[in-house]
ZAMARGU-4260 file (C-alpha; in steps of 0.2 Angstrom, whole numbers, plus 5000, padded with zeros to 4 digits):
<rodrens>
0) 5601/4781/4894 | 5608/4763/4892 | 5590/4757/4898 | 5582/4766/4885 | 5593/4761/4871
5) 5591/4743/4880 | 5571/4745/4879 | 5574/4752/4864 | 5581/4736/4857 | 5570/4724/4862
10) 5555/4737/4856 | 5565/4734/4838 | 5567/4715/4842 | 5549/4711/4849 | 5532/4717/4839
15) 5515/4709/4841 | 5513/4694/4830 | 5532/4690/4830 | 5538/4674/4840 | 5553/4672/4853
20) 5568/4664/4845 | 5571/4647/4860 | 5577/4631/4858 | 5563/4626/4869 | 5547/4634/4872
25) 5537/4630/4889 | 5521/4620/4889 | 5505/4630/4881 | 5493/4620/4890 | 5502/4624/4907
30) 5489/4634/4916 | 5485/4641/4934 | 5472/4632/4942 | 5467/4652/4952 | 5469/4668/4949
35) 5485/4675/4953 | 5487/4682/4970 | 5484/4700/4973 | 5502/4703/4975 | 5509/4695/4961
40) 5496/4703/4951 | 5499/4722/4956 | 5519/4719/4951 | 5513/4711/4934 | 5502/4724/4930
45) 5515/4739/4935 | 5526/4733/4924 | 5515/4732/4911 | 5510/4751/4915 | 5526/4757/4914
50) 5532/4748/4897 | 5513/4756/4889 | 5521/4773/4893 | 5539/4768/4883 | 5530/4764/4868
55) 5522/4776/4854 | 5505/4777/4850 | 5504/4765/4836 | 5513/4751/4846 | 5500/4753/4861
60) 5488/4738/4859 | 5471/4745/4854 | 5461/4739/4871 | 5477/4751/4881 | 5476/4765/4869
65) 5463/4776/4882 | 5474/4774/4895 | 5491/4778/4887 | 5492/4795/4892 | 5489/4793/4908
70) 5501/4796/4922 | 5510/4778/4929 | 5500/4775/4943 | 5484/4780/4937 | 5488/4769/4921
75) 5490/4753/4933 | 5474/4758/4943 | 5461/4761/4931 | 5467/4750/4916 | 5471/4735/4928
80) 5458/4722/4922 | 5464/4726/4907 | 5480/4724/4908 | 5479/4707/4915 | 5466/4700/4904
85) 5479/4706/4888 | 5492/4696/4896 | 5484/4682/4899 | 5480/4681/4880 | 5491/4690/4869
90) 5510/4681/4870 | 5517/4694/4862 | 5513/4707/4872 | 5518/4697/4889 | 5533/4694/4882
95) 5538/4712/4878 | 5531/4715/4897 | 5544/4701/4903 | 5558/4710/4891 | 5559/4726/4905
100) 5562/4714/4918 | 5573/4702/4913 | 5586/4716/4907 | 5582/4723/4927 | 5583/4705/4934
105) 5595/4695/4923 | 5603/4682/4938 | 5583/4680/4945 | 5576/4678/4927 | 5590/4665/4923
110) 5588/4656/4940 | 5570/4655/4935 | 5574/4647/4917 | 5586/4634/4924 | 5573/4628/4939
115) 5585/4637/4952 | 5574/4649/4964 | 5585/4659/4977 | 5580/4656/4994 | 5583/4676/5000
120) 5570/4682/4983 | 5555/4689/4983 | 5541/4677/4982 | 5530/4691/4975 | 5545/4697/4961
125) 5548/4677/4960 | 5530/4673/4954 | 5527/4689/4941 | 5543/4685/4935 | 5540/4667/4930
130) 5521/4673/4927 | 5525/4683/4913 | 5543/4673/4906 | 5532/4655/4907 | 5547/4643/4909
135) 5545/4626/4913 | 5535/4622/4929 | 5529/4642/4930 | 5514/4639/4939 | 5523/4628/4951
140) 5533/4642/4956 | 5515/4655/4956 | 5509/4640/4967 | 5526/4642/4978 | 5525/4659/4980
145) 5505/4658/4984 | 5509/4647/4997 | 5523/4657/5003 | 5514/4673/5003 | 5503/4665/5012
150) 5513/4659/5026 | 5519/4675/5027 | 5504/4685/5026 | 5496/4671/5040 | 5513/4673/5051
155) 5509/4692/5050 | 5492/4690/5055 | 5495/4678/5069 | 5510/4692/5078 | 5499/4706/5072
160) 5483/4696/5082 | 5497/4692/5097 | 5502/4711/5099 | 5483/4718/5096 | 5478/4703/5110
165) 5493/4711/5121 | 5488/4728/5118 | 5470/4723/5123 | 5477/4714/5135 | 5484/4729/5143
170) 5469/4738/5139 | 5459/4728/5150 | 5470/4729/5164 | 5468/4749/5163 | 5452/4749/5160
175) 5448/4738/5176 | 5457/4747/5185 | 5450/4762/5179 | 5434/4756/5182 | 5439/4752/5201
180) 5443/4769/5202 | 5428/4775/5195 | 5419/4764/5205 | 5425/4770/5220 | 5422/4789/5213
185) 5405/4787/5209 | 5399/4778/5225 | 5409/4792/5236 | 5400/4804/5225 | 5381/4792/5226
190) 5386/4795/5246 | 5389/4813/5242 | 5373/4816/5232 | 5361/4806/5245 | 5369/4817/5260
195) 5364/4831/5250 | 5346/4825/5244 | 5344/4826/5261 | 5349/4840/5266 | 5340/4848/5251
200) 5324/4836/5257 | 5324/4846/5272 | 5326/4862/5266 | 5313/4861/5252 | 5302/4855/5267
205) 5304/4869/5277 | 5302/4883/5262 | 5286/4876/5257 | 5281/4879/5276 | 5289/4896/5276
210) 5280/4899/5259 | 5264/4893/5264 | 5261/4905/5278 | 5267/4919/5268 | 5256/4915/5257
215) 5242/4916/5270 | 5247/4932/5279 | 5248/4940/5260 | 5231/4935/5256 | 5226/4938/5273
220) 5235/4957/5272 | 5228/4958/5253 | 5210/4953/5263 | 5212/4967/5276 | 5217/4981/5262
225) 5201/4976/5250 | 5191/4979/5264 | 5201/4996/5269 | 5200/5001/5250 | 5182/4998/5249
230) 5178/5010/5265 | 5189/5022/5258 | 5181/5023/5240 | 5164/5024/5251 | 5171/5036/5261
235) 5178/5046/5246 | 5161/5044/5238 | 5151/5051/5253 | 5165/5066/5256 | 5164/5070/5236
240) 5145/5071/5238 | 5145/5081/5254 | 5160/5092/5244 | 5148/5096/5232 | 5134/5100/5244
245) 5148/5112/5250 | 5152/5120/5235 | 5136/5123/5229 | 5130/5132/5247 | 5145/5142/5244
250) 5141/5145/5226 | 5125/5155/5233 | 5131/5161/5249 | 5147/5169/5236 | 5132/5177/5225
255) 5122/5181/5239 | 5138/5191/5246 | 5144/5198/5229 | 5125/5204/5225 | 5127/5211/5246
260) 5143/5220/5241 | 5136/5227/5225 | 5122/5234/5234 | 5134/5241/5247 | 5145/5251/5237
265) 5129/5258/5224 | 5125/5263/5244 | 5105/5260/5238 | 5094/5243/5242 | 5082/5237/5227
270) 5068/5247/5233 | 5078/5263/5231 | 5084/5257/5211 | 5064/5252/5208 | 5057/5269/5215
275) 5071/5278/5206 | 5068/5267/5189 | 5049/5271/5192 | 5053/5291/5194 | 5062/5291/5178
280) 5048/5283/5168 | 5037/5295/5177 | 5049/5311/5172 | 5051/5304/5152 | 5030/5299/5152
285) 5029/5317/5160 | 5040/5327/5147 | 5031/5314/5132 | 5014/5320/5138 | 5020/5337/5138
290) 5026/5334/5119 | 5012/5328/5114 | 5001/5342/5121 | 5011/5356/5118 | 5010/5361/5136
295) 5020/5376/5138 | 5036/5374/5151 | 5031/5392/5161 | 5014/5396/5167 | 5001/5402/5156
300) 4999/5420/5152 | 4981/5430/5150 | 4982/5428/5129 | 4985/5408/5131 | 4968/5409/5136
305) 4960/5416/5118 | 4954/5403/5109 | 4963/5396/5093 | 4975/5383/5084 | 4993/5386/5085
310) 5001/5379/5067 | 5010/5367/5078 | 4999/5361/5089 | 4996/5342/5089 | 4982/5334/5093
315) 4979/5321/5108 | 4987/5302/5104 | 4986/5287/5111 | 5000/5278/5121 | 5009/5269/5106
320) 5006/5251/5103 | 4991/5248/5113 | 4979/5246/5099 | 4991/5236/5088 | 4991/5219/5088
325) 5004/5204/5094 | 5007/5203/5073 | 5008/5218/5069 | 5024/5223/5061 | 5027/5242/5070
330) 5022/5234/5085 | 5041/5231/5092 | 5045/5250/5086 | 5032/5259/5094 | 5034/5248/5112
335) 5054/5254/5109 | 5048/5271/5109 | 5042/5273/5128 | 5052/5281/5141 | 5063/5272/5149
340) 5057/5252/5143 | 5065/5238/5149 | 5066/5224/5132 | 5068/5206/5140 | 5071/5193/5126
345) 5068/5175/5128 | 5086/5171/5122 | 5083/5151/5114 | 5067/5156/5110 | 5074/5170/5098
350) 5089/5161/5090 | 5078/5144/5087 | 5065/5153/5079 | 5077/5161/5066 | 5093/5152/5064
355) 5091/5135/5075 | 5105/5127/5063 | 5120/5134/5070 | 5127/5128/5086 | 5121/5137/5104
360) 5137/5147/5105 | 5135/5155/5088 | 5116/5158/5091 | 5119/5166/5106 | 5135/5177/5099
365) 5123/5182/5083 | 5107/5188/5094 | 5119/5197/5107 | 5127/5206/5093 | 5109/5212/5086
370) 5105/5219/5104 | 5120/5227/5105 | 5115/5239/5090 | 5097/5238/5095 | 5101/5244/5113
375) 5114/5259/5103 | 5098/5265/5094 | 5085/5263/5106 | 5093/5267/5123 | 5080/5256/5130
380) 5085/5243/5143 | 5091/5227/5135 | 5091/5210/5148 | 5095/5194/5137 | 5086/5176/5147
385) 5096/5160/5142 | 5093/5143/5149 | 5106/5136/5159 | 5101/5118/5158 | 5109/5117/5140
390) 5127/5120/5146 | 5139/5107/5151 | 5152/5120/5159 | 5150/5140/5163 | 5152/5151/5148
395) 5163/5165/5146 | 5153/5179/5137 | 5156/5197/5135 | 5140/5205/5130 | 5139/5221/5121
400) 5136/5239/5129 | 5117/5240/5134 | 5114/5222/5137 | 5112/5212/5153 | 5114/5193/5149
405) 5108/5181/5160 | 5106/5162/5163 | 5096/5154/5173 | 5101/5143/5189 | 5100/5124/5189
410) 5083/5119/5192 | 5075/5135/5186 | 5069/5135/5171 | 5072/5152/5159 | 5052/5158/5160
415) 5053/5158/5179 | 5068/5168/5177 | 5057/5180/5165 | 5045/5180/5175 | 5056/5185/5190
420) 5063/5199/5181 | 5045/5206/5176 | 5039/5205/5193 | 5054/5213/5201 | 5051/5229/5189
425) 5042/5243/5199 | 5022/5245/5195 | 5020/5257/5179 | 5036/5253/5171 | 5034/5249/5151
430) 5041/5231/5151 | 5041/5222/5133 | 5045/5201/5134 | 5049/5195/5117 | 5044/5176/5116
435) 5032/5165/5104 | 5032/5153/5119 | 5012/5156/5123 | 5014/5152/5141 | 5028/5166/5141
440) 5016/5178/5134 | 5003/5175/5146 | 5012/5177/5162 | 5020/5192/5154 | 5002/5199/5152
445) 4996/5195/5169 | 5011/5205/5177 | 5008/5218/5168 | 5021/5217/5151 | 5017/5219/5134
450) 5020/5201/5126 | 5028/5202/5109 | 5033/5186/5096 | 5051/5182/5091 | 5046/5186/5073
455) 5044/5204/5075 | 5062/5204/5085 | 5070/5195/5071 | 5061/5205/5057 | 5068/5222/5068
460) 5085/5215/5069 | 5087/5211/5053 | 5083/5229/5047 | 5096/5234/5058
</rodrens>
């Protein structure tokens, strides 16, 4: 509080503009022939800060007026130029700087005035002071404590550069002796190291031997099994192809001994089916004769004998379809009329003629279907010849009631297996071959068949 009323006074006392009441003033033209020293400076300008942040706003000269709201220490950073360029110029506001510091420091500031400098002050504190009270010989004493900062600062320097040349010193020492030891580390481990070169010299040596004759018995070994492999595939090859031979041989010799067995249990050869086949068509061509003669089923009696027509007497036919032609259209049905007839169908032949567009499976299911009904109506004998070179696998057909499907073997074409069939038919047996294939027709001629095209088949089946 008595600071303040203190600072308060000389604030009353002191304004800008206003002079300092002395007997005798210092010199005006006194002035430093260099800059102040940096340590001088900092205390001028501090002192300065702090009086900026006693005084009110109005009383802040106008350069320091940005900075007066600043804390202290920012004040003396940032506004330091100027600061000290305001007190180099403006009297006034030294002064009023100076005021602060001679109230703090009266004895110094009074020693300064009369020319007595105390031996034990701050040379620092000693040169702001007389910078900014400017008594007589001022920059004698700024000199003064310039040189004696100097001496101090080079004093400083030289024990600071004495103990740093100790401590390096001392440095060097360990570090030599570091380095011997470190020396002597390194070339125990440099004798270390080449021991184990060596040693790993040798070994590398001997595993690239080791590796190198592995590496001939594998690609000898890998030599020895291509050439076992490629017996083995030849082998394989030949014992596939003589497997095949095999299963084909017991293909036949299975059907040969299924169609033995057959035969067996019906307890009759073929001979004995073909003579009893024939005897049937003989019975039904007998009992058809008979119908169409009207021959009486007893012997004849004496009144058989008087000439006359009976009302139900028919006269003498002949046997149907022999004057028809191959195109004409009752053909089929008269032929399907004769006792006991065997109707063999050129299967493909058929189904390519009517409906070639749909797929083999669903030809052969359509046709099968329509001899089915056909062989119902007609009870004549229904065999059905595909061709067995158009399948890729065996087919699982069940055919209907009445019809015999069949395909023919590999390498036999499905007109020798028609022509087979029409030869193994007893002599005098009706046997119709439906083909539009001309060869077909032909060897069904010369055997002794009636021949008739597909398109009458068709035309019958699609009555049906």
């Amino acid at each position: 509080m008595h600071g303040a009323r203190e600072q308060n006074a000389h604030r009353g006392s002191f304004r800008p503009g206003r002079s300092k009441t002395i007997d005798s003033g210092p010199d005006p033209d006194e002035r430093l022939a260099r800059p102040l020293p940096e340590a001088v400076r900092q205390h001028v300008v501090e002192a300065a800060a702090e009086l900026i942040g006693t005084l009110a706003p109005d009383e802040v000269p106008a350069p320091l007026r940005p900075f007066a709201r600043f804390e202290r220490r920012k004040r003396a950073k940032f506004a330091a130029p100027h600061i000290a360029a305001l007190l180099e110029k403006d009297e006034a506001f030294r002064r009023r700087v100076a005021e602060p510091l001679r109230a703090g420091q009266a004895e110094l500031a009074e020693a300064l005035e009369a020319g007595r400098v105390p031996p034990a002050a701050d040379p620092a504190r000693v040169a702001a002071l007389a910078y900014l009270l400017r008594p007589d010989g001022w920059t004698r004493q700024v000199e003064a404590a310039r040189e004696d900062l100097e001496r101090s600062a080079t004093a400083s320097e030289e024990a600071a550069a004495e103990r740093r040349v100790a401590a390096l010193r001392e440095e060097l020492a360990a570090l030599r002796a570091a380095r011997a030891a470190e020396t002597d580390k390194l070339r125990a481990e440099l004798r270390e190291a080449k021991a184990e070169i060596a040693d790993l010299r040798r070994k590398l040596h001997e595993a690239r031997m080791k590796a190198r004759t592995v590496r001939e018995q594998a690609d000898a070994a890998v030599a020895a099994a291509e050439r076992r492999l490629a017996a083995a595939l030849d082998s394989a090859a030949a014992d596939a192809k003589e497997v095949r031979r095999l299963r084909v041989r017991l293909e036949q010799a299975e059907a040969n001994a299924e169609a033995a067995r057959r035969a067996a249990r019906e307890g009759r050869n073929i001979d004995d089916v073909r003579l009893r086949i024939l005897l049937d068509a003989l019975v039904d061509a007998a009992q058809g004769v008979r119908r169409e003669l009207a021959l009486p089923s007893t012997i004849g009696r004496p009144a058989d004998a008087v000439g006359g027509v009976a009302p139900d007497r028919q006269a003498l036919r002949a046997l149907p379809g022999r004057s028809l032609s191959d195109d004409d259209p009752q053909l089929l049905d008269r032929l399907l009329t004769l006792p006991q007839v065997h109707l063999v169908v050129d299967g493909y032949n058929v189904t390519k003629t009517g409906y070639g567009e749909l797929p083999l499976s669903d030809q052969r299911v359509r046709l099968l279907s329509g001899l089915g009904g056909l062989a119902a109506q007609t009870r004549a004998e229904v065999t059905c010849v595909f061709d067995g070179a158009a399948l890729d696998a065996p087919v699982a057909i069940n055919p209907p009631r009445g019809v015999r499907v069949l395909f023919s073997r590999p390498g036999q074409t499905a007109d020798e297996l028609i022509g087979e069939l029409v030869r193994a038919e007893p002599s005098g047996r009706a046997i119709v071959v439906v083909s539009s294939d001309r060869e077909v027709a032909d060897a069904a001629r010369r055997a002794g068949a009636r021949p008739a095209p597909s398109t009458l088949l068709l035309r019958r089946l699609g009555r049906a």
